[in-house]
LUMNUNU-573007 format. One line per 5 residues: number of its first residue (from 1); for each residue x, y, z of N, C-alpha, C, O, CB. Coordinates in Angstrom, 2 decimals. Glycine has a CB too. Example, Ala and Ser with C-alpha at 12.3 -4.5 7.8 and 13.67 -1.06 7.14 Angstrom:
LUMNUNU-573007
1 = 13.19,-5.69,7.80,12.30,-4.50,7.80,13.20,-3.30,7.80,14.24,-3.32,8.46,11.31,-4.47,9.05 | 12.85,-2.25,7.08,13.67,-1.06,7.14,12.90,0.03,7.87,13.41,1.14,8.04,14.08,-0.60,5.72
This chain:
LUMNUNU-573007
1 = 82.14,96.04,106.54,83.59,96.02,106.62,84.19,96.01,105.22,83.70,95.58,104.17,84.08,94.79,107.42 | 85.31,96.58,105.46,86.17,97.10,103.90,86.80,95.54,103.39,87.06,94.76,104.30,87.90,98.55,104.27 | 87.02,95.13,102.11,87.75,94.05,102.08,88.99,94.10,101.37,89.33,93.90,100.20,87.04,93.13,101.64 | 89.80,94.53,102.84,91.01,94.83,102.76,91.71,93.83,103.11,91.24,93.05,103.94,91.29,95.82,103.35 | 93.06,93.60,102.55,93.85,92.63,103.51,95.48,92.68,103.20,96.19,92.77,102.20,93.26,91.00,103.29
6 = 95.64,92.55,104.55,97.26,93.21,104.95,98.26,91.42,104.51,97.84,90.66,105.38,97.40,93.90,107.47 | 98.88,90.94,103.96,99.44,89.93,104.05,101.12,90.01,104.16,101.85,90.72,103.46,98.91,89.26,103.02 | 101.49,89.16,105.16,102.79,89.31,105.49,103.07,88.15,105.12,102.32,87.31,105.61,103.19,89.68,106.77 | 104.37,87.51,104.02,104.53,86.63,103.91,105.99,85.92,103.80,107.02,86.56,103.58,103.82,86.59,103.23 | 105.94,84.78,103.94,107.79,83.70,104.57,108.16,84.32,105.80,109.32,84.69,105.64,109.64,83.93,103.37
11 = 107.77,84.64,106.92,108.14,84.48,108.01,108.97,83.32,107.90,108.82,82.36,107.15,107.15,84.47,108.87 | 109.91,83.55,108.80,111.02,81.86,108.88,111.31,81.98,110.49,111.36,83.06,111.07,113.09,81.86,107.71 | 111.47,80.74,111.11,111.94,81.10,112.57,112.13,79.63,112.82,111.32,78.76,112.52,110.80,82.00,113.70 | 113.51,79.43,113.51,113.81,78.15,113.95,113.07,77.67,115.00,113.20,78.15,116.12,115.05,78.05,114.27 | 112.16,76.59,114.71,112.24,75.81,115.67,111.94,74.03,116.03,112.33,73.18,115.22,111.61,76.52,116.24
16 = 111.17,73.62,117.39,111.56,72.51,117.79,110.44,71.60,117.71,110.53,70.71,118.55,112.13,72.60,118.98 | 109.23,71.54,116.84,108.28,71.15,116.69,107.86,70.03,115.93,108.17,69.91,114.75,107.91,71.92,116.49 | 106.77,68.68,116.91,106.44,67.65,115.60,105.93,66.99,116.48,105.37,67.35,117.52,107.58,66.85,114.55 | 106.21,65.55,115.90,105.09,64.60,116.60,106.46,63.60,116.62,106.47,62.76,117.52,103.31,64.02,115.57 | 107.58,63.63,115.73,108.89,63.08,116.18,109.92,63.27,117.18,110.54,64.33,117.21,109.45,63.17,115.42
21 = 110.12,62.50,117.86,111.17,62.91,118.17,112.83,63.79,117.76,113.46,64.73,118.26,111.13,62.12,118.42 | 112.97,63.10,116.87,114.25,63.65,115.91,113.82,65.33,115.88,114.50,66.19,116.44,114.27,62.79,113.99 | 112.45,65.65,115.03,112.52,66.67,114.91,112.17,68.05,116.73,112.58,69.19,116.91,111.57,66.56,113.59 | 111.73,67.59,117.19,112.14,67.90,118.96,113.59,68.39,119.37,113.90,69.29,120.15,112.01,66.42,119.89 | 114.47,67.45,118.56,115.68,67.12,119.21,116.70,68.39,118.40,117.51,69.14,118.95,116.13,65.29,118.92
26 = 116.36,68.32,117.02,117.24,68.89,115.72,116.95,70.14,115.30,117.69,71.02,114.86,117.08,68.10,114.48 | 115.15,70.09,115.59,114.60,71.38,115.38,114.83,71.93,113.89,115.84,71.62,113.25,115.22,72.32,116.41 | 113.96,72.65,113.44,114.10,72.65,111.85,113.88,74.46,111.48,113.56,75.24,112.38,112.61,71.44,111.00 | 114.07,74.80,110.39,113.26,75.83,109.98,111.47,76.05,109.77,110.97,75.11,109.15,113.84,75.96,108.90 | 110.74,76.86,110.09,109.82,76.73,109.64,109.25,78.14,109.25,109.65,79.14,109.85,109.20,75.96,110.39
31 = 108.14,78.22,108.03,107.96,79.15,107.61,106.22,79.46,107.52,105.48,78.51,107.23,108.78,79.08,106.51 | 105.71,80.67,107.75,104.65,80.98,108.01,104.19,82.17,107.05,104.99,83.07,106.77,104.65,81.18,109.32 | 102.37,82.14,106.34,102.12,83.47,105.98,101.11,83.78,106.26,100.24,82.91,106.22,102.25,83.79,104.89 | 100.76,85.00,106.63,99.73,85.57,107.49,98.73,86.46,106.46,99.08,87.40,105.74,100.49,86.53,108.75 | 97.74,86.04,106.57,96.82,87.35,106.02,95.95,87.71,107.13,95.50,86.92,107.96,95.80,87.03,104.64
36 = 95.77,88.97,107.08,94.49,89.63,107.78,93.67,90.47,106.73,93.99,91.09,105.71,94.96,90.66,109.06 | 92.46,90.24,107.38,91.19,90.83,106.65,90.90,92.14,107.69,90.47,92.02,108.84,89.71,89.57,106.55 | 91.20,93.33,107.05,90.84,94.69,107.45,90.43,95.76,107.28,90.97,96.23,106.28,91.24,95.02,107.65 | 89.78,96.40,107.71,89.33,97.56,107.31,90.38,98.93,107.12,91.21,99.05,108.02,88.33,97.77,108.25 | 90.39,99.55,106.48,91.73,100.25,105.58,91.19,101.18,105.26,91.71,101.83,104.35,92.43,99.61,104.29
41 = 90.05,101.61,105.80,89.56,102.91,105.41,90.14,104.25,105.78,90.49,105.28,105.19,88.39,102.95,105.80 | 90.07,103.84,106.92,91.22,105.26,108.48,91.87,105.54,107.49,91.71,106.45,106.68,92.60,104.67,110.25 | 93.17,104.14,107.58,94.66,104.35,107.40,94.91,105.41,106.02,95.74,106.29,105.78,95.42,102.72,107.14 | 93.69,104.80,105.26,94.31,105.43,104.15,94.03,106.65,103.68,94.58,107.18,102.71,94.19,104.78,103.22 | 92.86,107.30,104.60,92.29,108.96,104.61,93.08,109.36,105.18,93.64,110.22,104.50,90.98,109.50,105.22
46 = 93.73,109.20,106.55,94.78,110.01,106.89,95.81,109.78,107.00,96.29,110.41,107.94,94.72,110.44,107.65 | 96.59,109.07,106.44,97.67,108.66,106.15,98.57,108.84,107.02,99.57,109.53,106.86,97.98,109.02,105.19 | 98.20,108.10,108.24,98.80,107.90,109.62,98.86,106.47,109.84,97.93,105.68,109.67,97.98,108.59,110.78 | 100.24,106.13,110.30,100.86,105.03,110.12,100.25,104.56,111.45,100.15,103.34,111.49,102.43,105.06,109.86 | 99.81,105.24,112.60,98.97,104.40,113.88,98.05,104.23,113.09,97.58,103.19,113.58,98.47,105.09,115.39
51 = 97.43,104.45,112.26,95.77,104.19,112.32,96.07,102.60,111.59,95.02,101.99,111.38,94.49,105.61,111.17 | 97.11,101.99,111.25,97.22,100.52,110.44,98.03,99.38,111.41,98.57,99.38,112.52,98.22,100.75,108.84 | 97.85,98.65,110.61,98.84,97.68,111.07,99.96,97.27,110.92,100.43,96.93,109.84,98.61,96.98,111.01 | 100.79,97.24,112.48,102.16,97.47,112.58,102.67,96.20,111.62,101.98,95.19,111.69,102.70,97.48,114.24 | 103.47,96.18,111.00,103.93,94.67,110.67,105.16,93.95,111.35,105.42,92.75,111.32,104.26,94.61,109.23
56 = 105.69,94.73,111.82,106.59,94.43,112.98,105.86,93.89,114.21,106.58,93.22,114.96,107.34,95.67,113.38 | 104.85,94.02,114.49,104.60,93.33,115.26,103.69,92.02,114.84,103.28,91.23,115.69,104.20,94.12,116.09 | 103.48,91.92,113.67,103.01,91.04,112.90,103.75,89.83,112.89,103.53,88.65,113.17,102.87,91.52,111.76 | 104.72,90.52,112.48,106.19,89.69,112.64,106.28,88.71,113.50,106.05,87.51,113.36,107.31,90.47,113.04 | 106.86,89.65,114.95,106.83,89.39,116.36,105.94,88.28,117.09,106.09,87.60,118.10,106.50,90.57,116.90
61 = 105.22,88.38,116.38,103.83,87.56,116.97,104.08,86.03,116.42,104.36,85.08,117.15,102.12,88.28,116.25 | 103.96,86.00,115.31,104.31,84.87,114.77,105.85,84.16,114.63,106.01,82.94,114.70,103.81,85.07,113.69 | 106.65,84.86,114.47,108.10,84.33,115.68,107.70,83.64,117.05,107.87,82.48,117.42,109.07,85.84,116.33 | 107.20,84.57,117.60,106.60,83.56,119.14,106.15,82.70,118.99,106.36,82.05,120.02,105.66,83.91,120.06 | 105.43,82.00,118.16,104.39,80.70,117.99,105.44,79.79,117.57,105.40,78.61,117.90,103.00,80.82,116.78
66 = 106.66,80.41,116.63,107.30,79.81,115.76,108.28,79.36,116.52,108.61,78.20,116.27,107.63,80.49,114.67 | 108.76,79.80,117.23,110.11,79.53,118.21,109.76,79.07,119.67,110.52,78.53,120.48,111.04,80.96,118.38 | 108.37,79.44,119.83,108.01,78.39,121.30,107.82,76.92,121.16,108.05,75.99,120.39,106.56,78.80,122.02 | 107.17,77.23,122.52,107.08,75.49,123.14,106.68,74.71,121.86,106.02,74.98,120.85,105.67,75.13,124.55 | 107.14,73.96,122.17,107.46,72.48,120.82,105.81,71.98,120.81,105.33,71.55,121.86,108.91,70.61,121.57
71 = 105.20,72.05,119.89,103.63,71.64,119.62,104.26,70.31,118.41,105.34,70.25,117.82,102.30,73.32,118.76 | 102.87,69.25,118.41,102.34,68.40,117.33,102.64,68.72,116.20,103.50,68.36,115.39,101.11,68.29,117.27 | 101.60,69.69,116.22,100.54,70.36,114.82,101.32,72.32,115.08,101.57,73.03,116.06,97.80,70.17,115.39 | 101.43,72.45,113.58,101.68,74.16,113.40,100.37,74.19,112.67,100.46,75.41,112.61,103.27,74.87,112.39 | 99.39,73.99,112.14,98.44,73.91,110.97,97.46,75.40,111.26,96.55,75.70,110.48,97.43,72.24,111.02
């Protein structure tokens, strides 16, 4: 495998998460950064934007974690 890596970083997305109450209640900002380890060989011989990774949905993905159900731990 190629050692490639795609990193998306400061995601921000409100939400309602902790082990407090207060923060449950008030809900906060929180911010996330993602790396992936990939192979980048395709993408970059044919320079076709399917053959990579979307970052919009990169995005997307981690908004969902970020703005759902109220967890403990984000770690």
């Amino acid at each position: 495998m190629s050692d490639d890596w795609i990193r998306v970083r400061k995601i921000r997305a409100y939400g309602y998460h902790g082990i407090f109450p207060e923060e449950r209640i008030l809900g906060q900002i929180f911010e996330a950064d993602v790396e992936l380890r990939v192979d980048l060989t395709r993408p970059a011989q044919s320079d076709d934007p399917a053959d990579t990774i979307d970052y919009v949905d990169v995005y997307r993905v981690v908004e969902r974690l970020l703005t759902g159900p109220p967890q403990n731990l984000l770690e």
